[in-house]
C-alpha positions in Angstrom: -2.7 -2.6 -4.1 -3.5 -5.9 -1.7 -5.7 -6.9 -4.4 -2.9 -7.0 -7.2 -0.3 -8.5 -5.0 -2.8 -11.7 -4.0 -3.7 -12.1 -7.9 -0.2 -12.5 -9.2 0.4 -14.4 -5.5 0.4 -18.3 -6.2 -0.5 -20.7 -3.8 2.5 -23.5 -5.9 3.7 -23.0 -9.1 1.4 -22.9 -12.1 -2.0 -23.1 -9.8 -3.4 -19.3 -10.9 -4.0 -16.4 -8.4 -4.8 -16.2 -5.0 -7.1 -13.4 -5.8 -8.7 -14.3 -9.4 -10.2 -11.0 -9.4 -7.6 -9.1 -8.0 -6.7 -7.6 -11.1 -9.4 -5.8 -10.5 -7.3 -3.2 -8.0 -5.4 -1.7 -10.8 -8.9 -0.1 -12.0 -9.5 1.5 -8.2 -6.0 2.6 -8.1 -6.7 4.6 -11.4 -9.9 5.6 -9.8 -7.9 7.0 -6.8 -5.4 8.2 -8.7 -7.5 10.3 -11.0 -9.2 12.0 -8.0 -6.5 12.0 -6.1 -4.8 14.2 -8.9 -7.3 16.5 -10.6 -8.6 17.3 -6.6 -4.4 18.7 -6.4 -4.8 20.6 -9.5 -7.9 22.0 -8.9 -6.8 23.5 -5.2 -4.0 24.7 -6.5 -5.2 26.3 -10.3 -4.3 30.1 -8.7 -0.6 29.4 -7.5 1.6 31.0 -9.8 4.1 28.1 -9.7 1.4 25.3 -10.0 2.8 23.2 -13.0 6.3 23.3 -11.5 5.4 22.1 -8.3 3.0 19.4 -9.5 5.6 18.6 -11.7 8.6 18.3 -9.1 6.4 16.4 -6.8 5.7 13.8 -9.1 9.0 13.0 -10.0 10.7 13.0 -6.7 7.8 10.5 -5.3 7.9 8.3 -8.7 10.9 8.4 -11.0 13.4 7.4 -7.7 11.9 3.7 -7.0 11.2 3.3 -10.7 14.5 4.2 -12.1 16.4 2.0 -9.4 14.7 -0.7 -10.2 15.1 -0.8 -14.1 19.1 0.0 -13.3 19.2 -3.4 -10.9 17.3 -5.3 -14.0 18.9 -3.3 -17.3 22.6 -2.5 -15.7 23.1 -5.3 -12.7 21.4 -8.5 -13.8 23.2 -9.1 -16.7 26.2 -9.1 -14.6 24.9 -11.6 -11.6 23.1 -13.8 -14.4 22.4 -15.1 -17.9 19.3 -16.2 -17.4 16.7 -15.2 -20.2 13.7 -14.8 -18.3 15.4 -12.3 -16.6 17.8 -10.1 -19.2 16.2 -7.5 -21.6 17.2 -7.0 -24.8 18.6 -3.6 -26.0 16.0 -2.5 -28.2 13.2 -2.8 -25.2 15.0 -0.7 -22.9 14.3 2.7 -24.4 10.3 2.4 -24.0 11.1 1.3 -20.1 13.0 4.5 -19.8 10.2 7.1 -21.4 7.3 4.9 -20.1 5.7 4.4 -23.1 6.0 0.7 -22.9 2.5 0.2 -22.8 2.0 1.5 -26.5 4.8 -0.3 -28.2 5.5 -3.3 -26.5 1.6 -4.5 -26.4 2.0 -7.8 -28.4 5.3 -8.8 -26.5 4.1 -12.7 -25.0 6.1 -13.8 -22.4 5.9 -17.5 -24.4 8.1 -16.1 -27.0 10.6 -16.0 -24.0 10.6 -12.2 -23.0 11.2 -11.5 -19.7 7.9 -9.9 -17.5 9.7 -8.9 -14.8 8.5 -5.4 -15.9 5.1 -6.3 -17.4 3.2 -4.9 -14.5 4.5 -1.6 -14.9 2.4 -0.5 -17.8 0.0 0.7 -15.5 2.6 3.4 -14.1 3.0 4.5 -17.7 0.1 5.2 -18.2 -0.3 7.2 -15.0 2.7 9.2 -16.3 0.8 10.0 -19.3 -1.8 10.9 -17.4 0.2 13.6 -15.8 1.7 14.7 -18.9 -1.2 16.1 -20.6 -4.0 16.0 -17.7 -2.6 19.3 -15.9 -2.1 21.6 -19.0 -6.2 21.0 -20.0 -7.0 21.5 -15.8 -4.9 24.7 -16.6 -6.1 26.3 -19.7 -9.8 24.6 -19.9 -12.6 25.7 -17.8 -14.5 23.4 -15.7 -17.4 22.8 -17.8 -15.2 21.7 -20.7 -13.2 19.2 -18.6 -16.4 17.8 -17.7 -18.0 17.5 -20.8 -14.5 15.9 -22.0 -14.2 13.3 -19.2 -17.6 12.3 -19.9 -17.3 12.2 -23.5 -14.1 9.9 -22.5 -16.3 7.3 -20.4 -18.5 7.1 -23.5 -15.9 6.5 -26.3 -13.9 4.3 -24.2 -15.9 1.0 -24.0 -17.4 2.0 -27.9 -13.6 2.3 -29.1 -13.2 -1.3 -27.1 -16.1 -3.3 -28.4 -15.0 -1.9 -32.1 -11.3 -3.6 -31.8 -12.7 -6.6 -29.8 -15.3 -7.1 -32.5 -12.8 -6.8 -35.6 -10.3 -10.1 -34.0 -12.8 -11.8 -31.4 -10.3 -14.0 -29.4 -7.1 -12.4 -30.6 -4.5 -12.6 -27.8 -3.1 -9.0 -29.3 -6.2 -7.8 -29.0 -6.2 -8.4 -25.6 -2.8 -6.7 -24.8 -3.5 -3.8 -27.1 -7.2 -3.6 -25.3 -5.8 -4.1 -21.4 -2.9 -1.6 -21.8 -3.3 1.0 -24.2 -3.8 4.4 -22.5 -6.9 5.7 -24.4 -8.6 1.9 -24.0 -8.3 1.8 -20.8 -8.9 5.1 -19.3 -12.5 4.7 -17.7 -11.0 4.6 -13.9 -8.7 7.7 -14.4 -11.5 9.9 -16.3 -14.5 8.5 -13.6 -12.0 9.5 -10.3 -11.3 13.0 -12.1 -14.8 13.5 -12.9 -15.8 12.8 -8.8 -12.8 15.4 -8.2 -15.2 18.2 -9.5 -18.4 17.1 -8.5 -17.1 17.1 -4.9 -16.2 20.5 -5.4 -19.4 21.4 -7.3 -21.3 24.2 -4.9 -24.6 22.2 -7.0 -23.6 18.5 -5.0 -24.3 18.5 -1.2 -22.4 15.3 0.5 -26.2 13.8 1.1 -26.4 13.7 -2.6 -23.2 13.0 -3.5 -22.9 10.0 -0.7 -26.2 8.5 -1.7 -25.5 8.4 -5.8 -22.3 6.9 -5.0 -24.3 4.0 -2.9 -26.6 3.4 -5.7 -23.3 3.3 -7.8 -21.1 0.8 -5.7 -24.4 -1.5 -4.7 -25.1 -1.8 -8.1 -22.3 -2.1 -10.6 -19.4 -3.7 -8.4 -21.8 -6.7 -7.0 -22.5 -7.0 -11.2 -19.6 -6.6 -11.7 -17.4 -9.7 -9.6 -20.8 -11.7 -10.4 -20.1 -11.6 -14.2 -16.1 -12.1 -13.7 -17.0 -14.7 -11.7 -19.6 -16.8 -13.8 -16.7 -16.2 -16.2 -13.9 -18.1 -14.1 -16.6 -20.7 -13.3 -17.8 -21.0 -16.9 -14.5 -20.3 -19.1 -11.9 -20.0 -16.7 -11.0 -16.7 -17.7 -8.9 -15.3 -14.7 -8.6 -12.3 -16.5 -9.6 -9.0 -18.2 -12.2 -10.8 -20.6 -11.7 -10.7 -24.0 -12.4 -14.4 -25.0 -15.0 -16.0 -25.6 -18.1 -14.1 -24.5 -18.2 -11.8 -27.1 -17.0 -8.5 -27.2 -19.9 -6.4 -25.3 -18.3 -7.8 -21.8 -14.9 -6.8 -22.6 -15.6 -3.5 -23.8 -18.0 -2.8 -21.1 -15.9 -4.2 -17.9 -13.2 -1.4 -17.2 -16.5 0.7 -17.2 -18.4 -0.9 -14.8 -15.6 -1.7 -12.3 -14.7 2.0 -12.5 -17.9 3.5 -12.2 -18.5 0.8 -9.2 -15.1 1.9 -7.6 -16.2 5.7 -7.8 -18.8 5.1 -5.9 -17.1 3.4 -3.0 -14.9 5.7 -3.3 -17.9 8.7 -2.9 -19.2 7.0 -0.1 -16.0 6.8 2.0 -16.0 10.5 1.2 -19.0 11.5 2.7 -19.2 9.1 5.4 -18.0 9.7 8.9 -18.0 6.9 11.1 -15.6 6.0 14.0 -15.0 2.3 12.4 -13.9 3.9 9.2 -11.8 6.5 10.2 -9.9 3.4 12.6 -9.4 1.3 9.1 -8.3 4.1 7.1 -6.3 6.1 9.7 -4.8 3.3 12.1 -0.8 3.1 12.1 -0.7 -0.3 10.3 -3.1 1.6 7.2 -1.1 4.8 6.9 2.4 2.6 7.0 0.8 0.2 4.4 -0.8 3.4 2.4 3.2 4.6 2.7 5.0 1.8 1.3 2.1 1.0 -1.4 3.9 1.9 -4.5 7.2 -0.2 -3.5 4.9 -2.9 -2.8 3.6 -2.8 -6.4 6.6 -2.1 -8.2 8.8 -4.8 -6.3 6.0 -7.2 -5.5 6.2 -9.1 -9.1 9.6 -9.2 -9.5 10.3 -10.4 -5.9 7.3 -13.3 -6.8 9.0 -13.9 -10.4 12.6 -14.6 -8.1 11.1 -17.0 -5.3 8.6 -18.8 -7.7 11.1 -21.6 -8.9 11.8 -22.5 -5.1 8.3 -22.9 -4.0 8.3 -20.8 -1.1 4.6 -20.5 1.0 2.8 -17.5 -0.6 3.5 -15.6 3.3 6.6 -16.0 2.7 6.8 -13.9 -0.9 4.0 -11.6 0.7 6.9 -11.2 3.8 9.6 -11.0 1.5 8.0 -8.2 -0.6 7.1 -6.2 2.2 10.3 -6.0 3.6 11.6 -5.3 0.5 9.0 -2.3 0.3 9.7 -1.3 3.6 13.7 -0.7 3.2 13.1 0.9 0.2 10.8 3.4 1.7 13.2 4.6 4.6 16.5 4.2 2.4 15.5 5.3 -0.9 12.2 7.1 -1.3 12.1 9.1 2.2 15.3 11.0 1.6 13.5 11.9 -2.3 10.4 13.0 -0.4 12.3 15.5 2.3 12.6 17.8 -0.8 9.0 18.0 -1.6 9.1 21.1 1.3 10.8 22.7 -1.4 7.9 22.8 -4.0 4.5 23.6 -1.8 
């Protein structure tokens, strides 16, 4: 979540990211997230109340934060300013509320004077896709199945990519419809719930699993950064890169990051050491893991507000985090009590 926040961090106004590959975290989070998940479905496939539960869990931990921030930008902004960059029109709103902004609002360029204080949240819908129909196949599909799919997923993704890349090479819609769509850019969620079941697999011992996932994160994230890198160098792309490399790269780079992430992501599994456990159990870690999804759903909006005054990037990074942080212990910790009720 760091990563995102330092790519849409500015150092001054109109001098690109902090982080010009930080977009990059959004493709571990769905990584995470897709482990994260299917690991919770799979441990729970027997309880007789599992889709209820899952269900109830995710909404009290995601739809509280989510929906108080489109009723400060739909109901209370209009009413503390008239500022365009800020207001939404009416006929936006709906796709905000079902989260399927992502699929119909793709082409929406914030040049044509939209506002994007909401443009980062097509990410969360498509995780809420993801939980719509991800839990019904983990229920009625057996294993072997839902392997074969996700695999079948991680192939068609970056072929269904190069085909719409190769039709419009350069088109900025292309780009949208390419970087948001759920289907074109499922790689990290299908890879993360793939890892889910091999760590479970009786078949995959942790020696095995820890040193695929090496070969994996040595080799595809170093390839990875290089190429985005020799990209910013060469075209000064700062972004997912659909232009003007040829479509190959862009089809192939959700793929790669994700498959690069998994493996991190296997090693930390299988790995014991008393450094690690320090980093990713410490106080400051677990506070920062707590407050991580205020962090990204406030973090643009709070940079959007303080851009026009200039402030120093610590200051925004200060600003959001404090935002985050009274959120989490007024707002989201009181939702989260009643997550005892569904076990």
């Amino acid at each position: 979540m760091i990563f995102v926040l330092l790519f849409h961090l500015e150092w001054s106004q109109g001098s690109g990211p902090v982080l010009t590959s930080g977009w990059a975290g959004v493709d571990l989070f769905f990584v995470l997230s897709g482990f994260l998940i299917t690991g919770i479905l799979l441990e729970t496939r027997d309880h007789p109340r599992r889709i209820r539960n899952f269900f109830a869990r995710r909404v009290l931990r995601i739809f509280p934060l989510y929906y108080f921030v489109l009723f400060l930008l739909f109901v209370v902004a209009p009413f503390l300013t008239s500022d365009p960059s800020i207001l939404y029109p009416n006929e936006e709103k709906p796709f905000y509320l079902l989260y399927v902004q992502n699929l119909f609002l793709p082409l929406i360029k914030a040049t044509e004077g939209y506002s994007v204080y909401l443009s980062h949240t097509w990410s969360l819908a498509i995780e809420e896709q993801y939980y719509l129909v991800w839990p019904w196949l983990v229920l009625f599909l057996p294993r072997r199945l839902l392997v074969t799919l996700l695999v079948l997923v991680l192939v068609a993704a970056p072929i269904a990519r190069y085909q719409l890349l190769s039709a419009s090479p350069g088109a900025w819609t292309e780009y949208w419809l390419v970087y948001r769509n759920t289907l074109l850019h499922i790689d990290g969620l299908a890879i993360g719930s793939l890892l889910a079941f091999v760590v479970r697999s009786k078949a995959a011992t942790a020696r095995t699993v820890r040193n695929v996932s090496a070969v994996l994160a040595l080799v595809a994230l170093p390839y990875a950064f290089w190429k985005l890198n020799e990209l910013r160098v060469d075209f000064n792309i700062t972004h997912y890169p659909y232009m003007p490399v040829g479509p190959w790269v862009g089809a192939t780079t959700f793929t790669i990051l994700s498959i690069g992430f998994c493996g991190l992501l296997g090693v930390v599994l299988t790995h014991s050491s008393r450094s690690l456990d320090w980093i990713l159990g410490n106080p400051i870690s677990v506070w920062i893991g707590s407050i991580s999804y205020g962090l990204y759903v406030y973090h643009f909006p709070v940079f959007l507000l303080l851009r026009p005054y200039e402030v120093h990037p610590l200051l925004a990074l200060a600003t959001t985090f404090s935002v985050a942080a009274l959120s989490w212990y007024l707002l989201e910790k009181p939702f989260l009590r009643l997550k005892s009720r569904f076990v």
